[in-house]
N, C-alpha and C positions, 0 to 999 in steps of 0.2 A: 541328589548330589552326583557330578560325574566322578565317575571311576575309571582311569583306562583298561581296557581288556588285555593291553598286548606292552607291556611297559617296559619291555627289553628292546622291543621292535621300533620303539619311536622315542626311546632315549638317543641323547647325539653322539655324534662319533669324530674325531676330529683327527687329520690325516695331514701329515705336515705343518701348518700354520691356517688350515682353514676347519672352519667347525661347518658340519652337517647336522641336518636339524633332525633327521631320523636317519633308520636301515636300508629303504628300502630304496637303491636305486634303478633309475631309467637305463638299463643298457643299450650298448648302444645298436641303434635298427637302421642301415641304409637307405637311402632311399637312391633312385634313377631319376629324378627329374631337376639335376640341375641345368642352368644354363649352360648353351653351346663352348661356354668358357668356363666351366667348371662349379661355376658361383652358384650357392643356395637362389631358389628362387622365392617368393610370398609364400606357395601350399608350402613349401618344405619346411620354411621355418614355421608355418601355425602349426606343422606337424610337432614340432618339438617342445613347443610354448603352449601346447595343450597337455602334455605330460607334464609340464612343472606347475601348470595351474591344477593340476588334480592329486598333490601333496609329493611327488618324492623330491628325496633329499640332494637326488644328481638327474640332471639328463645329460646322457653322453648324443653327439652325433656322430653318426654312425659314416664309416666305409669313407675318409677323407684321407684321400691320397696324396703320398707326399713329393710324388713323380711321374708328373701328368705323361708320359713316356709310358706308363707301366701303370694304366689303371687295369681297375678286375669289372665295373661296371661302364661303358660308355658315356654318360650321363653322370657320372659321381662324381663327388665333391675332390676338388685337388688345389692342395695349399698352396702350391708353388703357379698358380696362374698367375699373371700379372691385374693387377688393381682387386686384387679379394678384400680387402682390410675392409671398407665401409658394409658391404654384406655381410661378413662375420660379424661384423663388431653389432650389426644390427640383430642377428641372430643372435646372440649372447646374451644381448639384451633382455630380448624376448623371453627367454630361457629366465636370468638370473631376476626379471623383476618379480617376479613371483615368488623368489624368496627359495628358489631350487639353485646350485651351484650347477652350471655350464660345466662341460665336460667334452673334448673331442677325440675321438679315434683315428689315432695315426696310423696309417695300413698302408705295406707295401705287400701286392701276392705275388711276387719273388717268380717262379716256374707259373702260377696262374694267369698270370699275367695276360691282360687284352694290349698289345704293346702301340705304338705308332706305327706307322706303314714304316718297314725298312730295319726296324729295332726287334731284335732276336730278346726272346724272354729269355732271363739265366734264374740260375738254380744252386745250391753250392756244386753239382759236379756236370759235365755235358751226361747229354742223356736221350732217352725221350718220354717225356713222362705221358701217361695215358690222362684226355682229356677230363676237365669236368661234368659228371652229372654227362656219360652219354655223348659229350665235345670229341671232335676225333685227338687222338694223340698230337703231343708238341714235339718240339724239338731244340732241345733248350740248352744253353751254354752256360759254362761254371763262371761264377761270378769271379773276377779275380780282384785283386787290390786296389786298384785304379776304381770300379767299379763300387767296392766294398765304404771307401773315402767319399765316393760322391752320394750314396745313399745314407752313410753316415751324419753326411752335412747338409742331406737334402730335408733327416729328420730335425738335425737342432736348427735351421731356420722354420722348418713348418712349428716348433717348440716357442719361437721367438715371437711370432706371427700369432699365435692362440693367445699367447700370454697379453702381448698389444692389442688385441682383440677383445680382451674381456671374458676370455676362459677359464675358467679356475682350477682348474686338474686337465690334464693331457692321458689318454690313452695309450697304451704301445699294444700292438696286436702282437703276441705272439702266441698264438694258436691255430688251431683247426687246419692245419697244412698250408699257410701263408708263409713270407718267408725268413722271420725268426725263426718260428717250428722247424722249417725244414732246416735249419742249419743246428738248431739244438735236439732233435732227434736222430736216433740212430737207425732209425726205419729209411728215415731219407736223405741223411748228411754220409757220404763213403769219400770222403776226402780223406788224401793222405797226408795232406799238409799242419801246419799250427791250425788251422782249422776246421780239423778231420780227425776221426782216428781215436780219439780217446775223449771223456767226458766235457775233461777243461777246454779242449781244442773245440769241441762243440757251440760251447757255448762263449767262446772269445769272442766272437762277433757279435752276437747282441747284446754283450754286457757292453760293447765299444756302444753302441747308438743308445745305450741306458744313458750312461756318463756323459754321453755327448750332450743327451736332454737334458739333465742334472745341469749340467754345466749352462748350457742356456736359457731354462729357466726359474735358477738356482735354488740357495735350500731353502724349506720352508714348502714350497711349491708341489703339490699334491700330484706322483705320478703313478696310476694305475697301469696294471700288466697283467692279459691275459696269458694262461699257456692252458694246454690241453694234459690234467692231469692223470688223464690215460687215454692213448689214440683208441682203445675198445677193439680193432680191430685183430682178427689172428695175424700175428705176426707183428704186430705192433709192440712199441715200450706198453707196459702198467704203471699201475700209480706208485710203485716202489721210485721207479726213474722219474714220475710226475714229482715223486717228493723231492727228488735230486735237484731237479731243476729249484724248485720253490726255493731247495738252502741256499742253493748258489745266489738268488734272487734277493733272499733277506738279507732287509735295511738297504738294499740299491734301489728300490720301489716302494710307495708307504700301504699301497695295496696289490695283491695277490688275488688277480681274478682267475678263478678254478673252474674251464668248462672241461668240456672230453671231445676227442673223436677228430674228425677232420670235414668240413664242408667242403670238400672238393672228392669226398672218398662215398662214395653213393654206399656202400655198406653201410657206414657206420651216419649218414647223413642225418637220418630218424632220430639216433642218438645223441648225436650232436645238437639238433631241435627235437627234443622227444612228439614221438607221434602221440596219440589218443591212446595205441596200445602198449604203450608203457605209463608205468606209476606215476605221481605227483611228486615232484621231487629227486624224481631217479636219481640224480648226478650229483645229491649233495654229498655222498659218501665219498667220492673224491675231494672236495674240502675239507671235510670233516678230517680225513688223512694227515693232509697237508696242514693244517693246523696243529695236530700235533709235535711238526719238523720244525717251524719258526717260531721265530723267538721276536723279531723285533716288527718285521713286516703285520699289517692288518690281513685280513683273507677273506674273500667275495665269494659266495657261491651262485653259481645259476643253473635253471633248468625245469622246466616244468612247476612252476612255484606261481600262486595265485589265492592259494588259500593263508587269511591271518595267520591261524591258531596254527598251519603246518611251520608261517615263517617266526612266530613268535618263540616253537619250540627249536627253530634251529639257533635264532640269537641265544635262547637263554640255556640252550644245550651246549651252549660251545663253541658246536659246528660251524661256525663263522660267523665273523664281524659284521657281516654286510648279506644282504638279499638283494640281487641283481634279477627285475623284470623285463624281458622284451615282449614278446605277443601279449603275457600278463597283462600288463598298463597300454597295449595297442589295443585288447580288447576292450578296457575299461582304464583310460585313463585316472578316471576319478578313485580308484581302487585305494591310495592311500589315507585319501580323506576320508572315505567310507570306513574305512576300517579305525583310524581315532575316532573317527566321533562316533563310533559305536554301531554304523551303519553295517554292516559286513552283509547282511539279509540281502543290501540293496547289489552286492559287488556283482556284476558278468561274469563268469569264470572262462577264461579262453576254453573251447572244445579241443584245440589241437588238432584242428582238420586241416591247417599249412597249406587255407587259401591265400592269406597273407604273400606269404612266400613266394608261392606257384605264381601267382599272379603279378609278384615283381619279376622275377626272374623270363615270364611269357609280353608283358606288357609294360615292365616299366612302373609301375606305380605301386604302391602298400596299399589293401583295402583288410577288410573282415566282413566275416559273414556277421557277427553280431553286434558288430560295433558300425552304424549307419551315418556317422559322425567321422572318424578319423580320415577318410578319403578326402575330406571336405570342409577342414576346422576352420578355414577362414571364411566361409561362408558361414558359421553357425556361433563366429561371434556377433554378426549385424542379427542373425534372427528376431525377427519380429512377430508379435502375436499376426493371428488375421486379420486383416482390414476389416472385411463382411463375414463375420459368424455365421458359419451354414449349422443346418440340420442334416446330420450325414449318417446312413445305413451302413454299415459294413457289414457285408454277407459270406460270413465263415468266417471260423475263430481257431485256422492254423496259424502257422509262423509269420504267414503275412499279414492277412486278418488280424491279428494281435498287435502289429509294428503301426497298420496303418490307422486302428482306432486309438492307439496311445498317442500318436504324433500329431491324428486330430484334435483328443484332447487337449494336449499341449499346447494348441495352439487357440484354444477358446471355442472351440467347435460344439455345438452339444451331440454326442454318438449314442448310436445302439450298434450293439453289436451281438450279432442273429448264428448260432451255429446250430448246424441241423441233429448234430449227438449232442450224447449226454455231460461231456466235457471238451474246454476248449487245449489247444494244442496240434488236433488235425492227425496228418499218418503220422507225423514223427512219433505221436504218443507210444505207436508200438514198441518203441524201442527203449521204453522207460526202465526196462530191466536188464538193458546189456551193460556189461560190464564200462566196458569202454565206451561208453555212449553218456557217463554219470553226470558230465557239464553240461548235454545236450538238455537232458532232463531237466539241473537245475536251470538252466535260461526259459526253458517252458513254463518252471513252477514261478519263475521271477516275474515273465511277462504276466499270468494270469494273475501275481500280485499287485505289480503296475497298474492292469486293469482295475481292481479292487477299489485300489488308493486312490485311483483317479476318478470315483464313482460311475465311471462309464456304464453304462445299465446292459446287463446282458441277459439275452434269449436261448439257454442253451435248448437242447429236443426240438427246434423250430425251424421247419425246412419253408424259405422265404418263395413264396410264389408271387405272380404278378399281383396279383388281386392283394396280397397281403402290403406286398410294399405303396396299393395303391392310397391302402389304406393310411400307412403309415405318413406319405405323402412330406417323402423327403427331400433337400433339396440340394442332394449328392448320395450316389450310390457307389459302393466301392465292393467291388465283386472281388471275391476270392475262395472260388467254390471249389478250388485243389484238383485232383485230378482223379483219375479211374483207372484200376489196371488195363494193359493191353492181355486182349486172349486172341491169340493166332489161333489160324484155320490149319492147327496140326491135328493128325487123330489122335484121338485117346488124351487132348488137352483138359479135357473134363476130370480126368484123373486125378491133375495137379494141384498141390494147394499152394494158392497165395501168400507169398513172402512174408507178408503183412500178417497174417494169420500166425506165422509161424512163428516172426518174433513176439506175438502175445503169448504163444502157447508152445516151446520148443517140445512139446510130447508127442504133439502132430506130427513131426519129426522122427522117420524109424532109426533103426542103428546104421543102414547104408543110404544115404540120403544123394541124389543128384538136383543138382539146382543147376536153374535153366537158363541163363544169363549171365553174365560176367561183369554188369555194369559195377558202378559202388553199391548198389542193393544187394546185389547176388554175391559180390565179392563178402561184406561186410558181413554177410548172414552166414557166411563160409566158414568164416572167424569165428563168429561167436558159434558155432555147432562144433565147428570142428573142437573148440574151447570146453565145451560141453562134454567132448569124449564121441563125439559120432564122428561114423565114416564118409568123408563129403566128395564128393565130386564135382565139380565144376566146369560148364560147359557151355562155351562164348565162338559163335562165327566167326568173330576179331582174332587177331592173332594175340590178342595182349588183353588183358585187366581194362573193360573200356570206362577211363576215369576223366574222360574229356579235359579242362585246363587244369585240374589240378593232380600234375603230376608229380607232385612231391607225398602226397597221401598216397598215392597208386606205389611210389616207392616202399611206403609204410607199409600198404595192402600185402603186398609181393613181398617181404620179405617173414609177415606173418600168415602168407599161404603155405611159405617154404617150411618155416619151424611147425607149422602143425601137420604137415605132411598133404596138405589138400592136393590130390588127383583135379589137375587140369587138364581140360580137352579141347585147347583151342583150336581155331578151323575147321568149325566141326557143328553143321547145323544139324538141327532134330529135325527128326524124321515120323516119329510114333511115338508114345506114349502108353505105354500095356503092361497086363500086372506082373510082370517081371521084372520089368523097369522101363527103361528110354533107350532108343533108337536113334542112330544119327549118323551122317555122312559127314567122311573128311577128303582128304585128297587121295586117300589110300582106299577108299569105299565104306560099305558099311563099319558098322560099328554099335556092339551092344553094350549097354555099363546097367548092370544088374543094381536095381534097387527097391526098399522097402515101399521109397517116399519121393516122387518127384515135386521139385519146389517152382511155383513159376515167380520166376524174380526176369521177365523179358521187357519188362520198362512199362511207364504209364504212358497216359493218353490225358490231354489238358480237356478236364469237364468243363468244356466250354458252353451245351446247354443249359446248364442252367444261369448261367452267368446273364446270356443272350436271352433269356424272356426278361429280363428287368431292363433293357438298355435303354429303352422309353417311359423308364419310370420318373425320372429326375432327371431336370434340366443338365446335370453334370452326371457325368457315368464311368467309370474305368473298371477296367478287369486287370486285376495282379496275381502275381504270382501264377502256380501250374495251369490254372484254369486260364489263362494265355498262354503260355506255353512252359512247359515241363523241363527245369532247369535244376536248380540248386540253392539252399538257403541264401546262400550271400547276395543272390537276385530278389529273391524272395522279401527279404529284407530291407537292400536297397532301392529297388522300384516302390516298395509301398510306404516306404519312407519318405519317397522324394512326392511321389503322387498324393499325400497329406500336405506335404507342404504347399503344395501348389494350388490345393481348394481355398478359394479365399483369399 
């Protein structure tokens, strides 16, 4: 007999005149690829019609600007284009057949602003405000009346527009340094005016474009409002004045969405999407707060949230009415249905490695490293099994290795899959005990269950040679034989022990440790030692953390080198290696840094041999992942996802 596990979590909730079928909703996630006229295009909507067909109760779309004059993305969505109604309404669709309540976010970033050629970004006062994320500084004009009127009525038409659309709740941003926040904080609102200066004066202006929505898409009509229930930063309001805001707030809004921090403030950015090395959950204590100050309004929390039983205890703790997921359900759309029906075992848990992100914000698109699916949901509702069922080898059973003999699976293939140790998972295994690495682990223990379920026959201690695969006499090969450290030609390299060694075994590790690279291996192994209580050094040619596209985690990196005190030495190649420690030249000449323990974390090399004796073993052949060339999960992943698909 079924029992729910989580019966607080997926009871409804109802918010104005509309009922919600569960807690947990879809927040909302931007995307960059609308058309040149602002309009959703086919990937965007299956982006968001894949979230309501995997159980939540709202999907919001994300980042739709209500003044195309004044977007924050090039390419995002703006209600005010002329002819949008028949793609929205087709998007809503999409959304609400599923039985998920459509939901849009109205965003104006006010001072962030990407403006039109000719249009000065404003702010509430002139100014110049320092760029985003690294952007050079602006230089921006206080919004005045005239101004304040046309943004007011630019929100209750885009209100009018969702409602004729087939939206069912409207968004209002005001958080994370956009530009409600900035006119209702006192960190960045210094106006002397009704609109400056004192709390109520703060907050006049966004209550004007509340009432305005109110008014246009009258009562009953479900409007959610984010704000930042503490910007985190020094110098910033706390959640005392988050509470301030929220009172002011209740019963003008039927939901109170509670994040923190500011996206535009590279401090507090991590916190605002928590990294890997912050907790599960971080940021519900700011709702939690804020729940205690209203009385009439509902209250949302988000932030690191992926696990049931964390969000079943916040519904039934109190702590908020609602669970709002973004990377969550980008990782694992299907995450709400897994968890009614009992499934939780099967859920992806986001890592929080903020390839997602890095990768909109460098190229324009949303992907994930573990989710091989969301870049590309409209291609994987035609999915079809294989035409011609092959026999197919998959040789190594790391992160790629695992993606690509599931996928074969799936698709009617019959697989072996050959790993030359004693367990499958590959190098990430080593890091099955860092703290901040605990989703990484459970996706490895998931996939080798996948494996299981899917009876795929596996070979682990079996290193595949020619003669073996001739035997086997398959008719598809799929190499994925990972990679091998690099050992440079320094003296005294012999010395050093491998990174990989170290996170099986941090005792290998003395108490003054320098590690010899700076990449994400060298950086993360920093972390966790220096987390440990040992004295780390760190020491990179590059002038920087070298974390190639995803620099939103090198943010993460960097600001947990800072609080653990890690000794950085960039610009500064090694020279020797000797039992006093390491050797190295920077622009100022030598340089000694005394250590117990040198770590070689200097990058891999794509074990390509062994890949290359099988290549003539089967009429079909591919090589993924490192042992092509030495990248990153989310490649790792995706290449052997798509190279499954393709056999057959």
């Amino acid at each position: 007999m079924y029992k729910c596990k989580y019966p607080h979590l997926f009871s409804p909730i109802t918010l104005g005149n509309v009922v919600f079928r569960n807690r947990i909703f879809a927040a909302p996630t931007g995307l960059f690829f609308g058309d040149v006229n602002h309009r959703p295009v086919n990937e965007n909507m299956r982006f968001y019609e894949r979230k309501a067909k995997g159980g939540a109760a709202s999907v919001c779309v994300g980042d739709a600007m209500v003044d195309k004059e004044h977007m924050h993305g090039s390419y995002s969505l703006s209600l005010d284009t002329p002819d949008i109604m028949p793609a929205m309404n087709r998007l809503s669709g999409l959304i609400s057949r599923h039985g998920a309540v459509a939901a849009i976010e109205f965003f104006h970033p006010g001072s962030a602003a990407n403006t039109a050629p000719g249009v000065r970004p404003f702010g509430p006062q002139d100014g110049i405000v320092e760029g985003a994320l690294g952007h050079p500084p602006v230089k921006v004009r206080a919004l005045d009346r005239e101004g304040m009127d046309k943004i007011i009525i630019k929100h209750a038409d885009a209100a009018r527009i969702a409602k004729a659309c087939g939206f069912g709740m409207v968004f209002l941003h005001g958080g994370h340094g956009f530009l409600m926040h900035q006119f209702m904080s006192p960190t960045l609102n210094h106006r002397t005016d009704e609109y400056g200066g004192s709390f109520e004066n703060r907050m006049r202006f966004p209550i004007e474009i509340i009432k305005a929505v109110r008014a246009a898409v009258g009562p009953g009509f479900p409007i959610e409002m984010r704000i930042s229930g503490s910007e985190v930063y020094e110098g910033g309001y706390g959640i005392d004045y988050g509470c301030k805001i929220a009172e002011a707030l209740d019963g003008l809004v039927d939901l109170i969405h509670v994040s923190a921090g500011s996206h535009e403030d590279a401090r507090v950015f991590t916190v605002t999407h928590p990294s890997m090395f912050l907790e599960d959950g971080v940021n519900v204590k700011y709702a939690a707060e804020v729940k205690k100050h209203v009385k009439i309004s509902k209250v949302a929390t988000i932030g690191a949230l992926s696990d049931p039983e964390l969000l079943e205890e916040i519904i039934a703790g109190g702590k908020a009415d609602v669970v709002e997921l973004a990377r969550g359900i980008i990782c694992d759309p299907d995450l709400p249905n897994k968890a009614r029906e009992g499934r939780e075992d099967e859920i992806v848990h986001c890592m929080r490695c903020l390839t997602c992100f890095s990768n909109l914000i460098r190229h324009g698109q949303i992907v994930c490293a573990l989710n091989t699916e969301i870049e590309n949901a409209s291609e994987h509702i035609c999915a079809m099994p294989a035409s011609s069922p092959k026999k197919v080898l998959v040789v190594g059973g790391g992160v790629a290795g695992m993606e690509a003999a599931i996928t074969c699976a799936d698709r009617g293939h019959e697989v072996v899959l050959c790993e030359k140790s004693g367990k499958l998972g590959g190098v990430l295994r080593c890091e099955d005990d860092v703290p901040f690495k605990k989703h990484l682990k459970g996706y490895l223990d998931l996939q080798e269950r996948n494996i299981k379920k899917r009876g795929i026959r596996v070979m682990t201690d079996t290193e595949v040679t020619r003669e073996f695969a001739e035997r086997m006499a398959p008719d598809a090969i799929i190499a994925a034989t990972g990679s091998r450290p690099l050992i440079p030609d320094i003296p005294g390299i012999e010395r050093a022990v491998l990174a990989k060694d170290v996170y099986l075994c941090p005792d290998k590790a003395g108490r003054k440790t320098v590690i010899l690279g700076g990449g994400l291996v060298g950086a993360e192994l920093a972390i966790y030692l220096g987390g440990l209580g040992r004295e780390v050094t760190l020491i990179e040619m590059l002038p920087s953390v070298n974390v190639g596209d995803n620099m939103l985690h090198g943010m993460a990196i960097g600001i947990e080198l800072g609080r653990l005190g890690i000794k950085l030495a960039f610009g500064t190649r090694i020279v020797e290696i000797n039992d006093k420690g390491v050797v190295g030249r920077n622009a100022d000449g030598r340089v000694f840094f005394e250590a117990d323990t040198a770590v070689n974390a200097l990058g891999m090399l794509p074990g390509s041999d062994a890949a290359e004796k099988l290549r003539f073993c089967a009429p079909i052949f591919h090589m993924i992942g490192d042992c092509l060339a030495v990248k990153n999960i989310y490649e790792a992943t995706r290449t052997a996802h798509q190279i499954a698909l393709d056999i057959g």
